[in-house]
C-alpha positions as CSV (number, residue, x, y, z in Angstrom):
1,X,9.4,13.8,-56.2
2,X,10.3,12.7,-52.9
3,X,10.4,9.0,-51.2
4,X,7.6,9.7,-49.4
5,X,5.4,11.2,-52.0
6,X,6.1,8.2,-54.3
7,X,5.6,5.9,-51.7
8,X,1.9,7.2,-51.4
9,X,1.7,7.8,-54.9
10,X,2.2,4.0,-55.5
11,X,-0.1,2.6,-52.6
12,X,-2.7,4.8,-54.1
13,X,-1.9,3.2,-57.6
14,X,-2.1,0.1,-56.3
15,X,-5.6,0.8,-54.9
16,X,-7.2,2.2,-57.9
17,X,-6.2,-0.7,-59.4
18,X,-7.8,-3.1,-57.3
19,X,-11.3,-1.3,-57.1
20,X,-11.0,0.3,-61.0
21,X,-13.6,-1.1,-63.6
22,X,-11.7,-3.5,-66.1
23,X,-11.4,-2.5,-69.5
24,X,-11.6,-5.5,-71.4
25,X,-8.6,-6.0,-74.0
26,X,-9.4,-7.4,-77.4
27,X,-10.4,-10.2,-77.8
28,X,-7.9,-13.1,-78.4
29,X,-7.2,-15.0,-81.0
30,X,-7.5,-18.2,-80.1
31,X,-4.8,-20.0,-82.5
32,X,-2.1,-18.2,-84.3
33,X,0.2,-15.2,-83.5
34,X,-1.2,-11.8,-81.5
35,X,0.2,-8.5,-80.6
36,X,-1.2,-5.6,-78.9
37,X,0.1,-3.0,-76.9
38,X,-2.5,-0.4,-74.7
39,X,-1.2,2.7,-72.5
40,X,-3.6,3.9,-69.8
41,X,-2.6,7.3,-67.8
42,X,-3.9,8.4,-64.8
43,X,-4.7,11.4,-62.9
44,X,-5.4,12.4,-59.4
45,X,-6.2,15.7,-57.3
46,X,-4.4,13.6,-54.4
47,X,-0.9,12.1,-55.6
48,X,1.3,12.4,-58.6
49,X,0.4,11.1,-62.1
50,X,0.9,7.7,-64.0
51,X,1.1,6.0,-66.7
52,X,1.0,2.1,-67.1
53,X,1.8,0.4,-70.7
54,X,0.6,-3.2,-70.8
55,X,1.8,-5.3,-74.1
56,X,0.9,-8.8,-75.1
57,X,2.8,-10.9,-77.6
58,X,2.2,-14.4,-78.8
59,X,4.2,-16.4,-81.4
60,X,4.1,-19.8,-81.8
61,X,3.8,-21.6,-78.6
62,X,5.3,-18.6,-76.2
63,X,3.5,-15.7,-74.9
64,X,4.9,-12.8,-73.2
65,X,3.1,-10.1,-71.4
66,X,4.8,-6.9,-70.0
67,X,3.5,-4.0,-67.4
68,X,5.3,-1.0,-67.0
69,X,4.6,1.6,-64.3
70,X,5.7,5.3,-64.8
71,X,5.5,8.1,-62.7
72,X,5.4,11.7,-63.1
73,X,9.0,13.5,-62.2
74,X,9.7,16.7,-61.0
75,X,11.1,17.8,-64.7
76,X,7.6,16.9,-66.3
77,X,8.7,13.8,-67.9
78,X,7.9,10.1,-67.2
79,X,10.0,8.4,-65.2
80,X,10.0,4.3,-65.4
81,X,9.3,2.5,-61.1
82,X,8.9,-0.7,-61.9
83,X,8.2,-3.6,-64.7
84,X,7.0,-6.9,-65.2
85,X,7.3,-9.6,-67.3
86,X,5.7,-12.6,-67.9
87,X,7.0,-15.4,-70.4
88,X,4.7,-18.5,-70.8
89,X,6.1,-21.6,-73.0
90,X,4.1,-24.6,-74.0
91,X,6.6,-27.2,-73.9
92,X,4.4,-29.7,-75.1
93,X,0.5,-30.6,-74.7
94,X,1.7,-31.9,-71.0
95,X,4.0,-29.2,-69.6
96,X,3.8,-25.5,-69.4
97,X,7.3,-23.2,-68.2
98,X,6.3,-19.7,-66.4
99,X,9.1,-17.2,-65.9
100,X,8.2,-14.0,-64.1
101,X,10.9,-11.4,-64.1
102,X,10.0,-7.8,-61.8
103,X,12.5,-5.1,-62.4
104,X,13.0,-1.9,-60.9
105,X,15.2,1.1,-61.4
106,X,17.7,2.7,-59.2
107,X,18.4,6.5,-58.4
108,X,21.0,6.6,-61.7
109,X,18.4,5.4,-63.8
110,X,19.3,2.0,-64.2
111,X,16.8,-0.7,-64.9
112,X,17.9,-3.5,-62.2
113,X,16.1,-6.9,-62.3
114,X,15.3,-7.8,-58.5
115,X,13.3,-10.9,-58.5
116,X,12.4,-13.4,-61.0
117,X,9.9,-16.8,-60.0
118,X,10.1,-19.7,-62.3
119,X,7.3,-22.1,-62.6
120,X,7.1,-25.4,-64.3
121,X,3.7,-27.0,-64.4
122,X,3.0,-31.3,-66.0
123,X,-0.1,-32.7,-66.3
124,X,-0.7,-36.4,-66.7
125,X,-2.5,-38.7,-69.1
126,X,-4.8,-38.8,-65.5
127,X,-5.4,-35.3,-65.0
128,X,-2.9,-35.6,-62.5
129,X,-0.6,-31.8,-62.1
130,X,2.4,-31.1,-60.7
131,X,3.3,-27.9,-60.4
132,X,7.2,-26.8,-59.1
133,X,7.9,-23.2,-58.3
134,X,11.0,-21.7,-57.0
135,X,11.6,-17.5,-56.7
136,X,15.1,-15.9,-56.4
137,X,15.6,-12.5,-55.6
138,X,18.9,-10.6,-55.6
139,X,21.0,-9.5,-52.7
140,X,22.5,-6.4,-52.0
141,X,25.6,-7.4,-54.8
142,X,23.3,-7.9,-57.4
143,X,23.5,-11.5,-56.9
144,X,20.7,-14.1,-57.2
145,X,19.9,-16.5,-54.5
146,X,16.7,-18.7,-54.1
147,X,14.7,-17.8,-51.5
148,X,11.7,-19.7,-51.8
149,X,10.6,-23.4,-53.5
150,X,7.1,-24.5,-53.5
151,X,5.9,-27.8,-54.7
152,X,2.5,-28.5,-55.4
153,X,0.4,-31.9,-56.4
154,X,-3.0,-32.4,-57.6
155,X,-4.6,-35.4,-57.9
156,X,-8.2,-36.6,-58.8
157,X,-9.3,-38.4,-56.0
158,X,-12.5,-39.3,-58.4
159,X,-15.0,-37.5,-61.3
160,X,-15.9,-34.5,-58.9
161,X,-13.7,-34.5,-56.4
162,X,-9.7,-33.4,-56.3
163,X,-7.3,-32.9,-54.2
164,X,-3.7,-30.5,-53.6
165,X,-1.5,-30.8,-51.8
166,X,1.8,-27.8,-51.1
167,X,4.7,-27.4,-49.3
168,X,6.7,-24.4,-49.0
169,X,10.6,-24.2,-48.0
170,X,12.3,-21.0,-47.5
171,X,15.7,-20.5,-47.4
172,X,17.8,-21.3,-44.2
173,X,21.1,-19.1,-42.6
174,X,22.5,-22.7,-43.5
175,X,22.6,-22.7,-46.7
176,X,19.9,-24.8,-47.4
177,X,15.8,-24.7,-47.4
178,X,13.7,-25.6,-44.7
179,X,9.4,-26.5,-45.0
180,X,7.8,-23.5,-43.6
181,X,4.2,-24.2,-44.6
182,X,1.9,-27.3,-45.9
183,X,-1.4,-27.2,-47.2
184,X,-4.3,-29.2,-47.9
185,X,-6.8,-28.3,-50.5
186,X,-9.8,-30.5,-51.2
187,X,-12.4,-29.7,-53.7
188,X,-15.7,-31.7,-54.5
189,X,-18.5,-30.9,-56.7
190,X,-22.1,-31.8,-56.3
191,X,-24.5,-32.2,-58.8
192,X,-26.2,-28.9,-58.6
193,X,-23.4,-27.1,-60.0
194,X,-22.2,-26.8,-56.5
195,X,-18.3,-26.6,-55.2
196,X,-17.2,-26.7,-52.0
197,X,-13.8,-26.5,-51.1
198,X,-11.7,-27.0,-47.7
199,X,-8.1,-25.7,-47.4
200,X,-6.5,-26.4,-44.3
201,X,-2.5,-24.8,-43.9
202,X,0.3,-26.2,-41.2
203,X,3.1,-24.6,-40.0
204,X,6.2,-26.0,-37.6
205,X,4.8,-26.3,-34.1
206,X,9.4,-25.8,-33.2
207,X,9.4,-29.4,-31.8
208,X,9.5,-30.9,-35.1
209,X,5.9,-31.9,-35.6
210,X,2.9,-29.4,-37.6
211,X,0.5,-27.7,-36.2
212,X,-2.8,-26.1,-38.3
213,X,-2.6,-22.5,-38.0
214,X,-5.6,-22.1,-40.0
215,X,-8.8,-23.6,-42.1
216,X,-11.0,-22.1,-44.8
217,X,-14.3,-23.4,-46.2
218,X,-15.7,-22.3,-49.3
219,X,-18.9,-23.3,-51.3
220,X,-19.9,-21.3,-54.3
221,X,-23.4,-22.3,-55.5
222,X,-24.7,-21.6,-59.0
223,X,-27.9,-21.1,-60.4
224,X,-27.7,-19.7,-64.2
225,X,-26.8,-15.9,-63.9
226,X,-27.0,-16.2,-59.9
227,X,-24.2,-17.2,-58.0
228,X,-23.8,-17.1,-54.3
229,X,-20.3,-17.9,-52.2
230,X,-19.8,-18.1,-48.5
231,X,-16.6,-18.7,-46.7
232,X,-16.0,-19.3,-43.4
233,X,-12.3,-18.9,-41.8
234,X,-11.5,-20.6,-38.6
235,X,-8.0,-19.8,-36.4
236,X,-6.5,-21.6,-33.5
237,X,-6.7,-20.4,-30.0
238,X,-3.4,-20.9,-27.8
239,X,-4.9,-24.5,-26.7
240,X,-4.8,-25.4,-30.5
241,X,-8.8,-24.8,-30.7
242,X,-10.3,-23.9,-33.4
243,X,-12.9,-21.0,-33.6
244,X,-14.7,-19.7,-36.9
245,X,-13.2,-15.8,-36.9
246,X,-14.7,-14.5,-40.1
247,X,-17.4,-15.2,-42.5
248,X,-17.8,-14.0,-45.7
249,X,-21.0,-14.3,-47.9
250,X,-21.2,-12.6,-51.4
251,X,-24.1,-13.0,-54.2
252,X,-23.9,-11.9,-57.6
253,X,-26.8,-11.8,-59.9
254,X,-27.5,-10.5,-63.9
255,X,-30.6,-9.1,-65.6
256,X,-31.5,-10.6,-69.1
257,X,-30.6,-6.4,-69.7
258,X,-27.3,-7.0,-68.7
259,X,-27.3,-4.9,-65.7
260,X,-24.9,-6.9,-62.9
261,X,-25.1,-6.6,-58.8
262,X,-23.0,-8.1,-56.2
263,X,-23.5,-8.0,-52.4
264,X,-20.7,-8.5,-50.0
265,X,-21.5,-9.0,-46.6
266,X,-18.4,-9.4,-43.8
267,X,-18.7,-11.2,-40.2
268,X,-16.7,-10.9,-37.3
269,X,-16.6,-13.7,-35.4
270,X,-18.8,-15.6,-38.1
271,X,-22.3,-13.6,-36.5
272,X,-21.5,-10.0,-36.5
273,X,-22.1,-7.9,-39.1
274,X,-18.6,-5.8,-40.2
275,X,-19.1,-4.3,-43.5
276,X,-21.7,-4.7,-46.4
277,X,-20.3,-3.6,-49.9
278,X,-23.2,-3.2,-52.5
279,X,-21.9,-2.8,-56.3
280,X,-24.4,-2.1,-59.4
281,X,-22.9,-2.3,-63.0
282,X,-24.5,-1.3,-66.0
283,X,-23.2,-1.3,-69.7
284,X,-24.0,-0.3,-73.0
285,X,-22.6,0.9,-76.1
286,X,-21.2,4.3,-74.9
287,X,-19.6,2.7,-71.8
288,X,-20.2,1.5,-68.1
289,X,-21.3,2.8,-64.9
290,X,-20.3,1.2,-61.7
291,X,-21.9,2.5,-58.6
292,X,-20.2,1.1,-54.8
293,X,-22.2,1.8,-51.4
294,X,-20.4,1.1,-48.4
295,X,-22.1,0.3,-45.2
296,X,-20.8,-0.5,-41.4
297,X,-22.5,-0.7,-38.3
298,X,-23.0,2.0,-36.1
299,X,-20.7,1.8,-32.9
300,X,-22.3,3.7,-31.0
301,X,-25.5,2.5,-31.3
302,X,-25.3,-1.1,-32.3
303,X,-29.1,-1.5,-32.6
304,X,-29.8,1.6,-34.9
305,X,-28.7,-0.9,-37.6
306,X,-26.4,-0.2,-40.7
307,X,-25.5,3.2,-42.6
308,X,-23.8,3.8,-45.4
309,X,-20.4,5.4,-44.4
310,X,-18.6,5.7,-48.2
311,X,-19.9,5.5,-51.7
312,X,-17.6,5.4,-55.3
313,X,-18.9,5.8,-58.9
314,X,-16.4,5.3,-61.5
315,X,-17.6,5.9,-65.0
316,X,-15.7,4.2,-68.3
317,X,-16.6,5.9,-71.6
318,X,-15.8,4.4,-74.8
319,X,-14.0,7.4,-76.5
320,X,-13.1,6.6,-80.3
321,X,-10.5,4.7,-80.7
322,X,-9.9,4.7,-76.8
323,X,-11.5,4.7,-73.3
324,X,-11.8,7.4,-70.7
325,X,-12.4,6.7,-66.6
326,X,-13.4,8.3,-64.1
327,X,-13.7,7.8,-60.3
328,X,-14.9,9.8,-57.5
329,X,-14.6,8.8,-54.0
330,X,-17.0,10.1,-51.2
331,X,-16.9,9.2,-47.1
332,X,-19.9,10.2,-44.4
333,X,-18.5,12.9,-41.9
334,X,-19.3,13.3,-38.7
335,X,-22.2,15.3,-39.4
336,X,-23.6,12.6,-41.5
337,X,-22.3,14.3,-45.1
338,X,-20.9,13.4,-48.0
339,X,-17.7,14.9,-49.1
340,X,-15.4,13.7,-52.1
341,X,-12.1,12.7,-50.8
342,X,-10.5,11.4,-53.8
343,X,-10.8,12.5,-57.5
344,X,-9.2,10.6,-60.7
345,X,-9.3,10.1,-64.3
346,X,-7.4,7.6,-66.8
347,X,-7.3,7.7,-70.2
348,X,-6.2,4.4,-72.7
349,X,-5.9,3.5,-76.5
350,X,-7.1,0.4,-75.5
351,X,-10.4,-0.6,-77.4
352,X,-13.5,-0.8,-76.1
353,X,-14.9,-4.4,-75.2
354,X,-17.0,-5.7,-78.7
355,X,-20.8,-5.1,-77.7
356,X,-22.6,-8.2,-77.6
357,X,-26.4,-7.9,-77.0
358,X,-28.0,-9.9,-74.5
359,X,-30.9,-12.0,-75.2
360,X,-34.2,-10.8,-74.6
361,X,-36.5,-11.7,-71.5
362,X,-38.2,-14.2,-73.6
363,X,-35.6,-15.6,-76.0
364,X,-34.0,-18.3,-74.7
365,X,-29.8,-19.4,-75.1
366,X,-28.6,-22.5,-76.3
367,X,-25.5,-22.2,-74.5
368,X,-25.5,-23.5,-70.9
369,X,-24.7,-21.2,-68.5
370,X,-21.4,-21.2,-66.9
371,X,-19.7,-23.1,-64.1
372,X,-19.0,-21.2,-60.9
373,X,-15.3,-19.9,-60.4
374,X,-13.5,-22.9,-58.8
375,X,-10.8,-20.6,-57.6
């Protein structure tokens, strides 16, 4: 396999692994020891294939989760490209210790470990956190050096309203760390299950004073199975101005059938329309179907409205003991046709999801329905 056709081989991984439909893992236990271990391969018409193996093991009060990516060699065996691992300790009912080790092999075969991020997180009787983080990576020798430190404090400013502030420092030619970014995060909720959060960053202006290179406003407003989020993002101009340069609104709503739909509509410049990405998901006990429509204006001829330039369908079917998934990607020509441009399949041990059957139209839940995502 050559550089090049890996390189594109693991861009396109890391695609399909943004837009593919989850497969949920079984369920956790929620006290006690766990272990499981899934393998998912994939295939493509466009680039090599792949295989990822995910474990999870818990004992006691550490958990450690690993993520292996393979790829397929030019002998017809599996070769390992990279790995992950994630060990979480609960110290104690106050503080939590992260360690996140990423290795990678080298052209003998060697598994090499090239950067590794330790995180300790302390909560107080308040509900105060403090949260210190500090990644290393190694240098051409093989030698770890820290290369990046971020501290972070969160403090409740009242019942629905808290506040975080983080610095970064990065690593100096002197030997030591300088503050390369501060930010601002402050989060309120209103009493109709709404949250709206402002996150305003700084960076060094070079005359030893900050300047805010940026400022995002969130609110995420819930309303049972209905949720709707807009965020607005708003950059400097060279006099230091601010002016809003994106918009984002998305809505997400559920049928008492189960059947979910999002809408994600982009703004340029807060007004103009960019891109509108509409996603239908429905679900039963032989798998899910996710359909994805694409639209975008039309350049040419602004007024015409929106058209749908590129669609996906990926398709999960709950195959034994296993899953199999499908995707197929199609984009608008110039002639206004659809023509598949990307083709792929994975196949995994996991276990389907357990099938829980949602109410009926007319029965009604005890359970209240969830918060919106704070995050």
């Amino acid at each position: 396999m050559t550089l090049l056709s890996l390189h594109a081989h693991i861009v396109f991984f890391a695609l399909c692994a943004v837009t593919a439909v989850p497969v949920q893992a079984q369920d956790p236990q929620k006290s006690g020891d766990e272990s499981w271990t899934t393998t998912k391969e994939n295939s493509s018409q466009n680039v090599n294939p792949s295989r990822t193996t995910e474990s999870h093991t818990k004992s006691g009060n550490r958990t450690v989760d690993k993520q292996r990516l393979e790829v397929l060699g030019s002998g017809g065996r599996y070769q390992p490209y990279s790995e992950t691992e994630t060990e979480t300790v609960q110290v104690d009912a106050a503080t939590t210790r992260t360690v996140v080790r990423t290795y990678q092999w080298d052209g003998n075969g060697r598994r090499m470990l090239a950067q590794v991020t330790e995180e300790n997180s302390k909560t107080t009787a308040g509900g105060d956190v403090r949260t210190e983080r500090k990644t290393s990576s190694a240098d051409v020798n093989g030698n770890f050096q820290v290369v990046r430190r971020e501290v972070a404090d969160t403090k409740k400013l009242g019942p629905d309203a808290e506040e975080t502030k983080t610095t970064v420092y990065r690593a100096d030619s002197y030997g030591g760390f300088t503050q390369a970014e501060q930010t601002q995060e402050l989060k309120t909720h209103g009493a109709d299950d709404r949250v709206a959060v402002k996150k305003t960053t700084q960076v060094p202006d070079g005359n030893g004073s900050w300047k805010v290179s940026g400022v995002t406003e969130k609110t995420i407003k819930s309303d049972g199975k209905n949720r709707t989020t807009e965020e607005r993002v708003s950059n400097p101009d060279l006099d230091g101005r601010l002016h809003e340069s994106s918009r984002t609104v998305s809505k997400e709503s559920e049928t008492a059938a189960g059947e979910k739909t999002s809408t994600v509509e982009a703004y340029d410049g807060g007004t103009q329309l960019n891109k509108r990405i509409t996603k239908v998901q429905r679900k039963d006990s032989k798998g899910e179907t996710t359909e994805e429509q694409i639209e975008g204006p039309n350049l040419g001829n602004p007024s015409d409205g929106t058209k749908v330039t590129g669609r996906t369908k990926y398709v999960v079917k709950y195959a034994g003991p296993g899953t199999q998934q499908s995707k197929t990607v199609e984009i608008r020509d110039t002639n206004g046709n659809f023509k598949v441009v990307s083709s792929d399949t994975q196949k995994s041990n996991q276990p389907p999801p357990q099938q829980v059957p949602p109410p009926s139209a007319t029965q009604k839940s005890d359970t209240p329905a969830p918060k919106a995502d704070e995050h």
